[in-house]
PyMOL CGO cylinders between C-alpha atoms (Angstrom):
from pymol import cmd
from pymol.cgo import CYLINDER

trace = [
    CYLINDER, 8.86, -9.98, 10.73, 7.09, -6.80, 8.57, 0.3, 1, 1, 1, 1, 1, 1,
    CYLINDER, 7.09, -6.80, 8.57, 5.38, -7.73, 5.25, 0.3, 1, 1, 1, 1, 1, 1,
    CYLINDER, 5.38, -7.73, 5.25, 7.14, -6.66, 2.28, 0.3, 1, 1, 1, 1, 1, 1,
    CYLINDER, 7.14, -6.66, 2.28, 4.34, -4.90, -0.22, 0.3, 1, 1, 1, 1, 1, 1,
    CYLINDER, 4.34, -4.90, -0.22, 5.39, -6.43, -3.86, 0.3, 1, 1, 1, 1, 1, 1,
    CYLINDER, 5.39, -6.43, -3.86, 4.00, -5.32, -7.17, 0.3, 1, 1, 1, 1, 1, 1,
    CYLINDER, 4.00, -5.32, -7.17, 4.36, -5.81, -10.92, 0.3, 1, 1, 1, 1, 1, 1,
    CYLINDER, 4.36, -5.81, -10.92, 5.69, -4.06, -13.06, 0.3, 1, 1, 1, 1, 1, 1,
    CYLINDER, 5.69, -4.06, -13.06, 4.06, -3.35, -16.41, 0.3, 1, 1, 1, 1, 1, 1,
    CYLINDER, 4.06, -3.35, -16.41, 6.62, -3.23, -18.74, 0.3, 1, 1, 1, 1, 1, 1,
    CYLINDER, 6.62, -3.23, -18.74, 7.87, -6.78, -17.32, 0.3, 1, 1, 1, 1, 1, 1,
    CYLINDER, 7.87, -6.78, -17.32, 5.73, -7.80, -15.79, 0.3, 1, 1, 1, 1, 1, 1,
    CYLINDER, 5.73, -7.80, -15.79, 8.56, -8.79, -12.95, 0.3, 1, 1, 1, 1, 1, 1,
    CYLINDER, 8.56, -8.79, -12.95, 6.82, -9.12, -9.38, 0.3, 1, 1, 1, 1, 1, 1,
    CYLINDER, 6.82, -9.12, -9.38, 9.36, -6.64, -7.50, 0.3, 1, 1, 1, 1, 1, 1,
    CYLINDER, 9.36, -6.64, -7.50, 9.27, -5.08, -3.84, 0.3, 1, 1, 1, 1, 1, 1,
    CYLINDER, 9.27, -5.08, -3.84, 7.18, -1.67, -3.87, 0.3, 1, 1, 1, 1, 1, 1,
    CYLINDER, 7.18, -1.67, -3.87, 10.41, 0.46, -3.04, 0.3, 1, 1, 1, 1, 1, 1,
    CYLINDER, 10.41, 0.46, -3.04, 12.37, -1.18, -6.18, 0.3, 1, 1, 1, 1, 1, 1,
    CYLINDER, 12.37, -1.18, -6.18, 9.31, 0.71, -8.24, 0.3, 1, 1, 1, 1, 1, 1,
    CYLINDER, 9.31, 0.71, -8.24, 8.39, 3.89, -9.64, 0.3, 1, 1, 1, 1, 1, 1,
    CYLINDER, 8.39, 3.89, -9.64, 4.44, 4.82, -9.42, 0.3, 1, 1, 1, 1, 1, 1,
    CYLINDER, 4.44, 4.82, -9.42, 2.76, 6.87, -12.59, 0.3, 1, 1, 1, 1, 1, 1,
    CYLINDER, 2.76, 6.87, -12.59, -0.29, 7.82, -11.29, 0.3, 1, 1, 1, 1, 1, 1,
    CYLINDER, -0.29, 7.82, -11.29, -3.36, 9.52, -13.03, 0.3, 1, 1, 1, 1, 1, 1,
    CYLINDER, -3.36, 9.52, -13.03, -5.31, 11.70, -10.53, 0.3, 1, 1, 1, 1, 1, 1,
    CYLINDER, -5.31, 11.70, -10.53, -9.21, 12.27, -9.81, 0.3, 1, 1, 1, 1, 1, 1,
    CYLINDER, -9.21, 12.27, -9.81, -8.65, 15.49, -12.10, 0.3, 1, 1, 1, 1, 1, 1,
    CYLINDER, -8.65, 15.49, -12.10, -7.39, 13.49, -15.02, 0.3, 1, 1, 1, 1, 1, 1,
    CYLINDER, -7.39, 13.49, -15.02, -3.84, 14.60, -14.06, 0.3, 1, 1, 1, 1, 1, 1,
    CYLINDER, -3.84, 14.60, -14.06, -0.63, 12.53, -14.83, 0.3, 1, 1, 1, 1, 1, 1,
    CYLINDER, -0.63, 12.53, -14.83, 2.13, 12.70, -11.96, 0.3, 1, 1, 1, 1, 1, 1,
    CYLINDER, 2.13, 12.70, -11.96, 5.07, 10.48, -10.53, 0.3, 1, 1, 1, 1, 1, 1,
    CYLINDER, 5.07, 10.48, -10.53, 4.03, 9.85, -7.33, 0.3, 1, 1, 1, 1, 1, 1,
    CYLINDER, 4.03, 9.85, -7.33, 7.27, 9.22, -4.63, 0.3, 1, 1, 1, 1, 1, 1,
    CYLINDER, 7.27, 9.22, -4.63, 5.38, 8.55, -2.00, 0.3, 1, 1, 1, 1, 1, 1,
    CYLINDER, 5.38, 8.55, -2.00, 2.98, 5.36, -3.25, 0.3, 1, 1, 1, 1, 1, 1,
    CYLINDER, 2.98, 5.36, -3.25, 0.19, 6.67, -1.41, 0.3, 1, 1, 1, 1, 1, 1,
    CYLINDER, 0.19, 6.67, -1.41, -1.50, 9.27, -4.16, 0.3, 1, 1, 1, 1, 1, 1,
    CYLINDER, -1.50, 9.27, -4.16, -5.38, 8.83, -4.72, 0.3, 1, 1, 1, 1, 1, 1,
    CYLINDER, -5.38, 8.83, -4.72, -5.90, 7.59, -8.01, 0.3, 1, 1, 1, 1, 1, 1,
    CYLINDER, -5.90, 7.59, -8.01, -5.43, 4.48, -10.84, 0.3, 1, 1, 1, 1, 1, 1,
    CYLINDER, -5.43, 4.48, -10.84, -1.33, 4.10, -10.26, 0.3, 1, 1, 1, 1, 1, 1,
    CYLINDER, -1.33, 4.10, -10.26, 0.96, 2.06, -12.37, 0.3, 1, 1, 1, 1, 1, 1,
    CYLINDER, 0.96, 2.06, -12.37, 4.02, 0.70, -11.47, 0.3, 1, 1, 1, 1, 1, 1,
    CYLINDER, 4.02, 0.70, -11.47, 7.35, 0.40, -13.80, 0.3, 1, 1, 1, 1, 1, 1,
    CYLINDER, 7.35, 0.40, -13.80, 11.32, -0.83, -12.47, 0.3, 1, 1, 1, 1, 1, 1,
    CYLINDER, 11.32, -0.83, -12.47, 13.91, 1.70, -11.56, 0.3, 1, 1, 1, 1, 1, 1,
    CYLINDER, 13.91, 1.70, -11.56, 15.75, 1.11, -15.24, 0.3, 1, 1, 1, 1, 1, 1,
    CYLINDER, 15.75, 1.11, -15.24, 16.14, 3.03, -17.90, 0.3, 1, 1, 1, 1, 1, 1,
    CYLINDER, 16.14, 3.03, -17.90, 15.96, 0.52, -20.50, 0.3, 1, 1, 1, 1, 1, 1,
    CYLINDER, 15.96, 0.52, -20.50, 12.11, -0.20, -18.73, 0.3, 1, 1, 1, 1, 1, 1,
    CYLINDER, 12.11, -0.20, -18.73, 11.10, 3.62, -19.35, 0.3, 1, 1, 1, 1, 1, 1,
    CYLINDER, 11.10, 3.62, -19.35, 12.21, 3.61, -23.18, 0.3, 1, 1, 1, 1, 1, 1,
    CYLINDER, 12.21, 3.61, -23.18, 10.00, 0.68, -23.75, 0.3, 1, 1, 1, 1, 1, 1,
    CYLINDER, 10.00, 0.68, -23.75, 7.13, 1.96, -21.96, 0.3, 1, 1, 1, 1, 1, 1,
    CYLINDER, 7.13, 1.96, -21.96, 7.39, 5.38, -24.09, 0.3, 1, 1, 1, 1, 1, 1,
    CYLINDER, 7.39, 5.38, -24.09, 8.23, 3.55, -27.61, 0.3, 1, 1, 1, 1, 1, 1,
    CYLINDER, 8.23, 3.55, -27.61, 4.83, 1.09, -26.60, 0.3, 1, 1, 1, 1, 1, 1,
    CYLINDER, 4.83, 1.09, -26.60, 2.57, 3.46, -25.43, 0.3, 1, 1, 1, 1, 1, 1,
    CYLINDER, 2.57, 3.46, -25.43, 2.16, 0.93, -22.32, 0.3, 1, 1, 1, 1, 1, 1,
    CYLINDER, 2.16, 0.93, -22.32, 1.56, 4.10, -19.41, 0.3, 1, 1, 1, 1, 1, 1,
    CYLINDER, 1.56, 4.10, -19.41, -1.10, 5.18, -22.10, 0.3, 1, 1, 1, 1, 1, 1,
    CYLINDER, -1.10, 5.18, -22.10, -3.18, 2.03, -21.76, 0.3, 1, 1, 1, 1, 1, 1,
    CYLINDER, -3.18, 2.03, -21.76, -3.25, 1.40, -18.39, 0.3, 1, 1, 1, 1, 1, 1,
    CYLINDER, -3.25, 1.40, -18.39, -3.92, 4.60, -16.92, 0.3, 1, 1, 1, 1, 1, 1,
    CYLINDER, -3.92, 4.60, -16.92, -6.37, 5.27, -19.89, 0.3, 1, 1, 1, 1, 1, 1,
    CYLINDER, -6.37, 5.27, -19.89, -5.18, 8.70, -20.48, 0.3, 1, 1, 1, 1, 1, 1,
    CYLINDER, -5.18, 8.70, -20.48, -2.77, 10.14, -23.04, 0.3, 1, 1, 1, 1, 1, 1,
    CYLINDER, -2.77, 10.14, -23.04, 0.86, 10.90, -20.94, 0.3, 1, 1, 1, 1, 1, 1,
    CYLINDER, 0.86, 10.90, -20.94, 3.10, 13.68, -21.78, 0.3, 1, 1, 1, 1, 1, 1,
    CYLINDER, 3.10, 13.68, -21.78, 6.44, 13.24, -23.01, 0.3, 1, 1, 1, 1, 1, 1,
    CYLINDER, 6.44, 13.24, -23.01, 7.50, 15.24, -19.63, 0.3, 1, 1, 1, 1, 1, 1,
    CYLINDER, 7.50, 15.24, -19.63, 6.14, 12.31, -17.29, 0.3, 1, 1, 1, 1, 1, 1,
    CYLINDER, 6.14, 12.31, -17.29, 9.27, 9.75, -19.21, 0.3, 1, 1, 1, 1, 1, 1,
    CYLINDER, 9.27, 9.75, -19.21, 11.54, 12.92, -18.99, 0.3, 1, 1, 1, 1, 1, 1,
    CYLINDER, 11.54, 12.92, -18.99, 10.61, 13.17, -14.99, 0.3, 1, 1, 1, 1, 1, 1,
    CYLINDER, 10.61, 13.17, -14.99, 11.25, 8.98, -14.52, 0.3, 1, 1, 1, 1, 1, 1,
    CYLINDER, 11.25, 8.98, -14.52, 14.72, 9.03, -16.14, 0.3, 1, 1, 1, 1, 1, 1,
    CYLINDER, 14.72, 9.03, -16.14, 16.08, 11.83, -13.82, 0.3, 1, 1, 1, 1, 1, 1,
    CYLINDER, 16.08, 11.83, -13.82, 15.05, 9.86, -10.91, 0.3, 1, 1, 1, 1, 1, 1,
    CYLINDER, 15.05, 9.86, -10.91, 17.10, 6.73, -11.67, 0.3, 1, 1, 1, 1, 1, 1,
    CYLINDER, 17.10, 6.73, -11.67, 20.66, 7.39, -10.24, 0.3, 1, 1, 1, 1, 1, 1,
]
cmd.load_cgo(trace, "trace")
């Protein structure tokens, strides 16, 4: 039986299996990307597939703190078009 990676999100805090997550990553160049894959070098953060998650994490500035790095309103913009 394979090991099923789990990780928290940061908005609430919810311990949740890695695939039920969305990864905002801040690269070695000081770059800000959503990163599909989970595998991106760099300090990653991980927030639930929900819309309701990403409008609280853009009203609290929470991606901001954690990735200590200002994120553009295009990072929220790219999250809620990949909820279905």
């Amino acid at each position: 039986m394979k090991k099923i990676p789990m990780r928290s999100c940061i908005v609430t805090g919810e311990k949740l299996p890695k695939s039920e997550l969305i990864r905002v990553v801040k690269t070695p160049n000081c770059d800000v990307i959503v990163d599909e894959t989970g595998k991106c070098n760099g300090r990653g953060a991980y927030l639930k597939k929900d819309l309701e998650v990403f409008s609280k994490a853009q009203k609290s500035k929470i991606l901001n703190k954690k990735l200590e790095i200002e994120v553009p309103e295009s990072i929220y913009d790219e999250l809620r078009s990949k909820v279905d």
